[in-house]
C-alpha positions as CSV (number, residue, x, y, z in Angstrom):
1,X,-16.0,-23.5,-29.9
2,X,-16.5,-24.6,-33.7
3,X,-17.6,-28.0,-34.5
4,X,-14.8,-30.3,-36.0
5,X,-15.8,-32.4,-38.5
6,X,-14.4,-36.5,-38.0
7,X,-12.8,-38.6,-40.8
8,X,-15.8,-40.7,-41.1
9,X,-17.7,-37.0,-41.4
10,X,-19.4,-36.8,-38.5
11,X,-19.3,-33.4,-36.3
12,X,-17.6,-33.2,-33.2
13,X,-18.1,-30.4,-30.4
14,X,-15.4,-30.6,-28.2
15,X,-16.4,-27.8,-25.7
16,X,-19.7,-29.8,-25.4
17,X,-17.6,-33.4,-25.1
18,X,-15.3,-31.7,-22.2
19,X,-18.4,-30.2,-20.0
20,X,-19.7,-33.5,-20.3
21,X,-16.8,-35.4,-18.9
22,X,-15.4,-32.8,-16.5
23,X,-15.8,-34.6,-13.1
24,X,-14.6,-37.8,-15.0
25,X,-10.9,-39.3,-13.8
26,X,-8.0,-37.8,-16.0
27,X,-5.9,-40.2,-17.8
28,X,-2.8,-40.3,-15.7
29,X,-0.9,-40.9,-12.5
30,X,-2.1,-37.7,-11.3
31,X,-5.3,-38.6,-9.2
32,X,-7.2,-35.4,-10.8
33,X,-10.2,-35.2,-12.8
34,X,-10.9,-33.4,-15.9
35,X,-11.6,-29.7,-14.4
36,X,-8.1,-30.0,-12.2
37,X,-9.6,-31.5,-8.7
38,X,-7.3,-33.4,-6.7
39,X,-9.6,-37.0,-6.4
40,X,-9.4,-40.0,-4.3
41,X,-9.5,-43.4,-5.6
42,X,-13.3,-43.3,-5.7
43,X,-13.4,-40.3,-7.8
44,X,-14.6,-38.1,-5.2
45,X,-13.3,-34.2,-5.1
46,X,-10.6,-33.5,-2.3
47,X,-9.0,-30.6,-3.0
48,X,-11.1,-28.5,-5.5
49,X,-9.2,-26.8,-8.5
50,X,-9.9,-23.2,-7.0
51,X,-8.0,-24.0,-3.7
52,X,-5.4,-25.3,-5.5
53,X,-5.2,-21.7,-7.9
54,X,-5.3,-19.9,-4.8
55,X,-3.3,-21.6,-3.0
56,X,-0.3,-21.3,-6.0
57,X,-1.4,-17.5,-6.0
58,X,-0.9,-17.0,-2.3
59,X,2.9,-18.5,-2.4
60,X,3.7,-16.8,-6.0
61,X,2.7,-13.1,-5.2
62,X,5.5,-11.2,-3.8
63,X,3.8,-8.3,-2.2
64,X,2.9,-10.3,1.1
65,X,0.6,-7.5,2.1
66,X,-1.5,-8.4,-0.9
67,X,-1.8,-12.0,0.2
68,X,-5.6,-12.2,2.1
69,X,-4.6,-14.2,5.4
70,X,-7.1,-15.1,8.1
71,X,-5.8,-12.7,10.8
72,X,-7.3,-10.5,13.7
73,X,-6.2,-7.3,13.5
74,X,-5.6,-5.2,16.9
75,X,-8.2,-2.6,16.6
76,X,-6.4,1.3,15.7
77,X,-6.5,3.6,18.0
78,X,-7.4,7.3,17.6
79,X,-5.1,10.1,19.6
80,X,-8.6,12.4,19.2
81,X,-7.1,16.2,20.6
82,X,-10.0,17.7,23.0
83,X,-12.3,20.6,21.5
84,X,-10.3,23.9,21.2
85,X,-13.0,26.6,22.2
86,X,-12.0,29.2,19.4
87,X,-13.8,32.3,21.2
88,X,-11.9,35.1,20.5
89,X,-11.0,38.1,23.0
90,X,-11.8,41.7,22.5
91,X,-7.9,42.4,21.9
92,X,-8.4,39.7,19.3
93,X,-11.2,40.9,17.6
94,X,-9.9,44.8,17.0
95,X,-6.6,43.3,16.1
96,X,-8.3,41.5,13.0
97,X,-10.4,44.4,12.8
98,X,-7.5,46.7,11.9
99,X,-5.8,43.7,9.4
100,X,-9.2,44.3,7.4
101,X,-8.8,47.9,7.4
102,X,-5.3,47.6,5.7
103,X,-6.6,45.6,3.0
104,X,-8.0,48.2,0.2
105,X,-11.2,46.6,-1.2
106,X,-11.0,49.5,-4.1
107,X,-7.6,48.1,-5.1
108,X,-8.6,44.4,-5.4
109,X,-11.6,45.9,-7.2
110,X,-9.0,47.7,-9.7
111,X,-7.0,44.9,-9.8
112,X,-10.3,43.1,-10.9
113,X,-11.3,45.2,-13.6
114,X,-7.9,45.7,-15.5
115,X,-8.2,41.7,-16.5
116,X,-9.9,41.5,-19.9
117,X,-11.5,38.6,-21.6
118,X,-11.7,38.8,-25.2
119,X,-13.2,36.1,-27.7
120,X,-11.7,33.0,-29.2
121,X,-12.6,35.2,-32.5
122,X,-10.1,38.0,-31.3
123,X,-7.3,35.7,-29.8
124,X,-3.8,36.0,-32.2
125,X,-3.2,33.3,-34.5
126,X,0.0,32.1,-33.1
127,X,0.4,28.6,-34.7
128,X,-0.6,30.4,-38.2
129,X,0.7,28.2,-41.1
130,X,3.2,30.0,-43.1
131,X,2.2,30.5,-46.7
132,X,3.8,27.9,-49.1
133,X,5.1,28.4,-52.6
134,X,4.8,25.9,-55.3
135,X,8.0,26.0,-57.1
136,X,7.6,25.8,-60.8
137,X,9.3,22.4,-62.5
138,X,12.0,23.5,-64.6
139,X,12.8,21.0,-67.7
């Protein structure tokens, strides 16, 4: 923070003046000290200033699942399905067999080839600004 200058001229820091008195009693009926703390008549810290935010934050935020309460949780338990053995029989295997038979490789391959690429460079210029005219000023 800037330095203020006093009437009499002299500079005045108050960031500097405010860390310096921060655990000093606030003026007030309060029982705090400068930082926030909740203090006892001796000046000694009770309730510190971040239990008290937290405490205000806990009660405030409506999503009670967002809240962090000090809870044991039951542990989760897994429904784990036992191993599947995925051998295959021999009616199995010629049955798949004869599905990759009807599949034409040479037809994908065909079906491959028609697709052509061509450059950026040869791409048509659909968003091609139309030509504009200057009209002539007539007097």
């Amino acid at each position: 923070m800037a330095i203020h200058r006093t009437a009499l001229g002299k500079g005045l820091d108050m960031t500097a003046l405010a860390a310096k008195n921060e655990r000093v009693r606030a003026v007030g009926n309060m029982n705090v000290n400068a930082r926030g703390d909740i203090i006892d008549g001796k000046g000694d810290v009770v309730v510190p200033v971040t239990k008290r935010v937290s405490d205000k934050y806990q009660r405030s935020v409506t999503n009670r699942a967002a809240n962090v309460i000090d809870r044991k949780q039951a542990p989760i338990e897994v429904d784990i399905a036992p191993e599947e053995s995925f051998d295959l029989t021999a009616e199995e295997l010629a049955l798949e067999a004869e599905l990759e038979d009807e599949v034409d490789i040479e037809e994908l391959k065909a079906a491959e080839a028609e697709v052509v690429i061509k450059p950026a460079s040869e791409a048509p210029d659909f968003f091609e600004p139309e030509p504009t005219t200057k009209a002539k000023k007539t007097k």
